[in-house]
N, C-alpha and C positions, 0 to 999 in steps of 0.2 A: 706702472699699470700692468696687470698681469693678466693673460688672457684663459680661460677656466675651460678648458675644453675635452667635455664629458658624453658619455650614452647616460641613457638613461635604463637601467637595471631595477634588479624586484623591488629592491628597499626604497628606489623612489614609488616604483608604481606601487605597493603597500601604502605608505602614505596618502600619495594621490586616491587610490580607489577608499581608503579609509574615511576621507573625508570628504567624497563625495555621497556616502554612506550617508554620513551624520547630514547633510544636508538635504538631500532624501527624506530622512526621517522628520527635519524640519518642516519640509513641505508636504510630509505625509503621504507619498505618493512611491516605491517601488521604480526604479532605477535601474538600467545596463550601462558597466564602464569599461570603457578600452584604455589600456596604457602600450604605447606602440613604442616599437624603435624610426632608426631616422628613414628607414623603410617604407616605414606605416603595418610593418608585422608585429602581430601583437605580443605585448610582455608578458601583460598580464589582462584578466576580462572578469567580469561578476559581475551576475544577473540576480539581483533581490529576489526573495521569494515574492509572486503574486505580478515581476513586469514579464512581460509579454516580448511571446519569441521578436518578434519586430525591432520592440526596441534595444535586443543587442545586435541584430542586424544593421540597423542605423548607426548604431556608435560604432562596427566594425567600418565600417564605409566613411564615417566621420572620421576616422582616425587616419586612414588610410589617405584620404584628400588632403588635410593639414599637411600630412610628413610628407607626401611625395610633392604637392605642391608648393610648400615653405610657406604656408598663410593659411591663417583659419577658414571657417568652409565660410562664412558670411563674407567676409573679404574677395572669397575665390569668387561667390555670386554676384556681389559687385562688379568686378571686372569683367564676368561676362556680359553683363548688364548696359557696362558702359561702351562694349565692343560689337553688340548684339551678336555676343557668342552662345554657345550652345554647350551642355555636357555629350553628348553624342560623337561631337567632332573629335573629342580626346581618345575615343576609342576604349576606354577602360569602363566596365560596368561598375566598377566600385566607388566611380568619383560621384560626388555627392555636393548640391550648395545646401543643404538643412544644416543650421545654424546647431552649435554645442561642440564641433570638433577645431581644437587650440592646439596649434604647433607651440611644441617649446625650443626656445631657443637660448646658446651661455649667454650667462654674463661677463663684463667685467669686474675683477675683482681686486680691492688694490693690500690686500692681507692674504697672503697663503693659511695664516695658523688662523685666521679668522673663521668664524662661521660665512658659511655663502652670502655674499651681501647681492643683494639684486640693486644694478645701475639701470644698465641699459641692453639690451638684447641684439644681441650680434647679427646682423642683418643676413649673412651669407651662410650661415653653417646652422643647421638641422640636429637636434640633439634626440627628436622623436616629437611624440601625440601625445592627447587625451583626448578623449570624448565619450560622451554620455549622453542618453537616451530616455526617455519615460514623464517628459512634462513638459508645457507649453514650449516654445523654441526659443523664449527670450528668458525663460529660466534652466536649459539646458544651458546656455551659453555662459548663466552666471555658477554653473556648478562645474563648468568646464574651468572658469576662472579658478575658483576656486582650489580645483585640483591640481591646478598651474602652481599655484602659491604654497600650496603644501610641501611641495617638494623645494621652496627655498626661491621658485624661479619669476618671473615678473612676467605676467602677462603680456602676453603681443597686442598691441592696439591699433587698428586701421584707422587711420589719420584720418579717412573719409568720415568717420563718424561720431567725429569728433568734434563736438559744438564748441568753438572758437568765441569768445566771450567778449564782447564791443562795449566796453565800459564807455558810458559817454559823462562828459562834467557836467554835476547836477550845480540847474541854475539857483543858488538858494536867494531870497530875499532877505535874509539879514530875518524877517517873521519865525517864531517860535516853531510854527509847522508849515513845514513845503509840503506841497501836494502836483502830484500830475496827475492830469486825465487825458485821458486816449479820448479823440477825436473820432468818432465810430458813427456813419449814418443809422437812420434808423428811429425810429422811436419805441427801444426796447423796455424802456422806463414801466411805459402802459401792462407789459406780460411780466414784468418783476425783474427783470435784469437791471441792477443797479449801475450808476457811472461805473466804467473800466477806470481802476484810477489807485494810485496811491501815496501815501503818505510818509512821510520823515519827523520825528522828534527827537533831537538828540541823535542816538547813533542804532535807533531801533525803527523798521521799516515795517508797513504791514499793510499790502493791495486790497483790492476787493474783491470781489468773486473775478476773475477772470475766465470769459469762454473763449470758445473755438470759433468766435467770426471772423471772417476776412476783413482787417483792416481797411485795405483800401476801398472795398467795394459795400461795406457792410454788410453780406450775406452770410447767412449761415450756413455753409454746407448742409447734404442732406444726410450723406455717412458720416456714421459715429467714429472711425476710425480717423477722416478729415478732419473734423471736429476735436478731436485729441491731441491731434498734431498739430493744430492748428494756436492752442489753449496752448499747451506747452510753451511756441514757435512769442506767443502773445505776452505769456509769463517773462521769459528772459528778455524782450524786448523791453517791457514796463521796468524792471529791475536794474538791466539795464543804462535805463533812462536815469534813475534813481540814484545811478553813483555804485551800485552792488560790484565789487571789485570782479568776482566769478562765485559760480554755483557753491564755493566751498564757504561764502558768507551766509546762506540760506540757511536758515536752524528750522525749518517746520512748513512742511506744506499741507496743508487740507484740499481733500479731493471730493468736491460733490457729484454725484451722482442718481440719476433718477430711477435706475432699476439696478439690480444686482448681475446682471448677465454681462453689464458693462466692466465690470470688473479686471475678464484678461485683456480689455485696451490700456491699463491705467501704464502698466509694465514697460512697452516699448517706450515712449516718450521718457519715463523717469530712468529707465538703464542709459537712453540715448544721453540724459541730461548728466548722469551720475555711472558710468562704464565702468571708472574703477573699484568702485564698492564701496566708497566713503559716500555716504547718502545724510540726508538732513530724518530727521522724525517726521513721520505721516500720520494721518488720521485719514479714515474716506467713512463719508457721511452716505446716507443714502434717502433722500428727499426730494421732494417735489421740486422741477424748475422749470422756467418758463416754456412753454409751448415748444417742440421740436428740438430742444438742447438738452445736449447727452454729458456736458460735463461742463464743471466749472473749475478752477484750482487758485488755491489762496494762498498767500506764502507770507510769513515774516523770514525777514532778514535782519540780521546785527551785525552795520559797516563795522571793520576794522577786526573783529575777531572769528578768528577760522575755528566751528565748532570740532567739538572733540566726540565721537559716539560713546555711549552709553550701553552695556548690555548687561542686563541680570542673568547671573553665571544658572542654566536648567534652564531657561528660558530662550524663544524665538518666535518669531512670525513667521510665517507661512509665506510673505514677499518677504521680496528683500529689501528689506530695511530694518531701523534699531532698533533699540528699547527705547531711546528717549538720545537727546544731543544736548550738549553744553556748549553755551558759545558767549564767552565773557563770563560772567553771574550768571548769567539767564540759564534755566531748564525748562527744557519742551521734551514732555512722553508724547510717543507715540501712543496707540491706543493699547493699556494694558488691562489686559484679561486675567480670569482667576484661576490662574494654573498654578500647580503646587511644583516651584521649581526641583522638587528634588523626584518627581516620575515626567514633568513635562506633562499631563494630563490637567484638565480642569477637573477641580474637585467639585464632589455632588453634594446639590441642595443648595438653596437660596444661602442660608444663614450662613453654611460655610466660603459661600462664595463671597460673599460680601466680605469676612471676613480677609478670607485671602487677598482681595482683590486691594485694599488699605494696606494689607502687607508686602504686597507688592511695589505700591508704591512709596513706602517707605524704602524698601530696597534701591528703587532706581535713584530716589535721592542719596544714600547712601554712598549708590556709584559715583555721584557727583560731587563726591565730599559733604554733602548736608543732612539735613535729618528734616522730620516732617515739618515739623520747625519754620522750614525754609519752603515749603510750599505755599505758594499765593493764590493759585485758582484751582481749583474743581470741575469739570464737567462728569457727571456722572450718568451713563447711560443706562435705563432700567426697562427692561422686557414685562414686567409687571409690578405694576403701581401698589401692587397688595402687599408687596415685601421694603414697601416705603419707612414703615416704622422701626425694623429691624436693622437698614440703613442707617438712619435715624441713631439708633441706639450707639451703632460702631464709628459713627461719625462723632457723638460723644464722648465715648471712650478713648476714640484716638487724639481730639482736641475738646479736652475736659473744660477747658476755661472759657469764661464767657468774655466777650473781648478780647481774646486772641484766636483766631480760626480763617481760615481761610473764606475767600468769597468762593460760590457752588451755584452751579447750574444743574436738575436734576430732571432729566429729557424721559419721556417714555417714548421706546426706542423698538426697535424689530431686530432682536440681533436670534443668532442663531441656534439648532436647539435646542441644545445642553446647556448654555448662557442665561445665565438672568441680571449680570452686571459687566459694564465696561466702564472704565475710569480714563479720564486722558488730564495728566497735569500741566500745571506751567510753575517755576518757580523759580526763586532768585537768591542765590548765596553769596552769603557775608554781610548782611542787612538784618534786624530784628523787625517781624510783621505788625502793619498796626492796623487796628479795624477802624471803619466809618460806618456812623448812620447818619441819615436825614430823617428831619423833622417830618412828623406825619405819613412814613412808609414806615412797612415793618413786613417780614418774609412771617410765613408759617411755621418755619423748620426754625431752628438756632444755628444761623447766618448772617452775616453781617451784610451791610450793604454793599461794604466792600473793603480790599483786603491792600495795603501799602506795603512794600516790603524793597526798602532802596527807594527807587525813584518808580517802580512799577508799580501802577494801582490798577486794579482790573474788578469790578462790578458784578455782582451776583444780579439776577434780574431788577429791572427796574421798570416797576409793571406803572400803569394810568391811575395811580389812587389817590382820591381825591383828599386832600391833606384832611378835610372839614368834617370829613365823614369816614374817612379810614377804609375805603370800599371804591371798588373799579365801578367807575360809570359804565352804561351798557353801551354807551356810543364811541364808535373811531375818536371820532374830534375832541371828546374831551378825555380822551383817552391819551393822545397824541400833545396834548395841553397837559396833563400833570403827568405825564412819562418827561417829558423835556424841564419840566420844572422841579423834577427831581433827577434829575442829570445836573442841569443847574446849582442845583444844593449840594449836590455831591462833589462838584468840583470845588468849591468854596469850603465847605467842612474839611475838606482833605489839603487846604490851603494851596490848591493847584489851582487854573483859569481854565478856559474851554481849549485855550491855544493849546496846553497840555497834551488834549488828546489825538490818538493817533489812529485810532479805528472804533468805529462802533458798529455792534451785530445788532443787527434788530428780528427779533422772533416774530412772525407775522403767522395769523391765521389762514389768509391767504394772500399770494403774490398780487394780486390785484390790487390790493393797497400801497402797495408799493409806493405809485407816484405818490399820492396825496403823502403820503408820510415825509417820504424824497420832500415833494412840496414845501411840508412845514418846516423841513433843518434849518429854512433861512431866520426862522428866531430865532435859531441858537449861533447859526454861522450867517451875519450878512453878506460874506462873499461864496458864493457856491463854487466859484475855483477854489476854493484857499480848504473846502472843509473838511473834517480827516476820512478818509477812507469808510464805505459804508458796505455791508452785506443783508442781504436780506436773508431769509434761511427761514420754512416752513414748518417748521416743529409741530408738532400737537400743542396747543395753547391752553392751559389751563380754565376752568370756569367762562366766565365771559369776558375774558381780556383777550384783544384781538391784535396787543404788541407786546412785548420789553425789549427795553431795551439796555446792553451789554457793552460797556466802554471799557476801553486800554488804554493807559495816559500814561505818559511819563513825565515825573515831576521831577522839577530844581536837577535834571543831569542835561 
């Protein structure tokens, strides 16, 4: 073992500052970076055109505290935190706790003619800074990361913030699907919060909406930012519960949301759960939820296999996270938008967007090793309902055949204002896809009822119509009566059983139906512990149907 013991000079801080550039550009936002020695004097500095004198002031300060202190500036706040120490005491104007300033420290290396292998980061010896300046503090910190890694060198990680993962053995009953539910006072049922609870089939995991309530006491906090920490604190515990080895088994979390302002909460809790940059696919919704709750988060997980990310080369999100994860077969995108990856812009105009937006996703399966081929679900999100036919057309074109197609969900949606389409997939390689219908339901669009592909089948809506008459009753209850009785058929058509499934979405008009809905599962599940995982989720509902409902089962694995 040979120990690498270097400064840090221009051709690292060039790298470092180069690539905290492109990630800048990622988030669209105008940037100040510092590259220091072991000092905290600077290498090198660069302020994007359009950021503000401030924030190279902050990264001068950021950098300065890392290197003289040996620990990043969140870590140094920590400690005074837990000493009720003060910056004043230290006497230097330049010390600083604003998160984004990372000490770099050697590695060991056990090849001299090798490239720099990052192990482990030598605790005592100081090789210099980075830090950077110009966006929320828990995304300066991952561009700080970022610019760590550029230069070959491995992030410094404070142990304090590091979620330690309490795998507990799941009790299974020998039953095709294991289910837990959280124990939660309350009767949140009534304002649409569904059981906290989730499911197992096979080796595919998937909760229900999980909020920010306090376990033991069942209250909801009153801040949103509680409330987040809270959901998160509630996620890993159910998971968990569930047998989830650690966070690197999670392929896909969904983040609900009731206003858009909630959005820089979502950050903290997900960097706390995911530090080092390997992150699962996200989607964040943004809908109605019960009375005074600011967030929900939903997660599959697949025990046994560590997803791989996904990213389509011109392409990024604006958080940090993928393009979409692989974890065994399975493919879960995050939410992909119709940007032309060779400028990084979304192109103009409905038609062309749509078009992009299928090209896209061809691409990410691509990543995957698969081809559209290998796609099994759809959610498509549409800003306006007018350019449905056009959709229509490229959904067509892209799966021409009748009887091979993916199942689709097609939401009319509030997205943002140059958008008029979001697409989020799921899919599963190595498997050829086979469609179902039932008797007496039939979609508008040319869609199946639902799509198999492996052992995965996942449900295009599955609206209340009445086999006899080919039309949605105007009432809940018998809405509720032939939505469940073509679940039913569908599980049977697709020669799977009810035990199969592993989650169902149900679309509701309003959250208030909730229980009665909740109410009726017991026709289909006689034991209301045993039954898979439920969500409720407020969409805009077509016509006068006031449910569908959206099942994920895995059959014969």
């Amino acid at each position: 073992m040979v120990l690498e013991l270097q400064t840090l000079g221009i051709e690292d801080a060039e790298k470092a500052i180069g690539a905290g550039m492109a990630m800048a550009r990622r988030y669209g936002r105008p940037m100040a970076f510092v590259v220091a020695d072991r000092e905290g004097e600077p290498i090198a500095t660069l302020r994007m055109d359009g950021a503000a004198a401030r924030n190279m002031r902050q990264a001068l300060r950021k950098a300065k505290t890392a290197a003289i202190m040996a620990r990043n500036t969140l870590a140094f706040k920590r400690d005074l935190e837990e000493r009720n120490g003060s910056l004043p005491e230290w006497g230097d104007p330049m010390l600083t706790t604003l998160q984004g300033g990372y000490v770099v420290k050697p590695v060991e290396i056990v090849d001299k003619q090798a490239a720099r292998i990052t192990v482990d980061p030598v605790d005592d010896i100081v090789l210099g800074s980075v830090a950077c300046g110009g966006l929320p503090l828990e995304l300066d910190e991952e561009v700080a990361r970022t610019m760590v890694r550029a230069m070959g060198y491995k992030p410094v990680v404070d142990e304090r913030i590091v979620i330690h993962w309490k795998t507990k053995k799941l009790l299974e009953s020998g039953a095709r699907r294991t289910t837990l539910q959280l124990p939660v006072g309350g009767d949140w049922m009534k304002i649409g919060q569904e059981t906290i609870s989730a499911s197992k089939v096979g080796n595919l995991i998937i909760t229900s909406g999980i909020p920010g309530i306090n376990r033991k006491t069942g209250v909801l906090p009153e801040s949103p930012a509680d409330q987040f920490a809270l959901a998160y604190e509630n996620l890993r515990f159910v998971l968990e519960s569930m047998g989830v080895a650690g966070p690197e088994e999670i392929a896909h979390i969904t983040v609900y949301i009731p206003d858009p302002s909630l959005r820089n909460l979502i950050n903290r809790g997900w960097m706390a759960l995911y530090p080092d940059g390997e992150r699962p696919a996200r989607k964040t919704n943004q809908v109605p939820l019960p009375e005074g709750m600011f967030v929900q988060l939903q997660a599959i997980a697949v025990v046994g296999e560590k997803r791989m990310q996904l990213e389509i080369p011109g392409l990024a999100h604006r958080d940090p996270l993928p393009m979409g994860v692989k974890a065994g077969p399975y493919v879960f995108s995050s939410v992909i938008s119709p940007q032309d990856p060779a400028t990084g812009n979304t192109v103009s105009g409905a038609q062309a967007q749509i078009v992009r937006n299928f090209e896209n996703v061809r691409l990410l399966m691509q990543q995957a090793g698969g081809t559209v081929d290998n796609v099994n679900h759809l959610w498509v999100f549409m800003k306006n309902f007018d350019h449905q036919p056009a959709m229509v057309d490229e959904w067509v074109r892209v799966y021409p055949e009748d009887g091979d197609r993916p199942a689709r969900k097609t939401v009319q949606y509030e997205l943002g204002q140059n958008t008029e389409i979001q697409i989020q997939a799921t899919g599963y390689i190595g498997a050829e896809r086979i469609n179902f219908e039932t008797p007496g339901h039939t979609h508008h669009d040319p869609i199946p009822m639902a799509a198999r592909t492996g052992g995965l089948l996942q449900s295009s809506g599955i609206s209340g119509i009445d086999p006899a008459t080919g039309k949605v009753p105007g009432d809940l209850d018998s809405q509720i009566k032939w939505g469940m009785f073509h679940v039913r058929n569908l599980m049977k058509e697709s020669n799977g059983t009810l035990d199969d499934i592993v989650s169902i979405t149900i679309l509701v008009r309003d959250l208030a139906q909730a229980a009665t809905i909740s109410d009726r599962l017991i026709e289909l599940f006689p034991e209301p512990a045993k039954q898979p995982a439920l969500k409720f989720v407020n969409y805009r509902m077509p016509g006068s149907s006031h449910l569908q409902y959206h099942v994920t089962a895995l059959i014969g694995e």
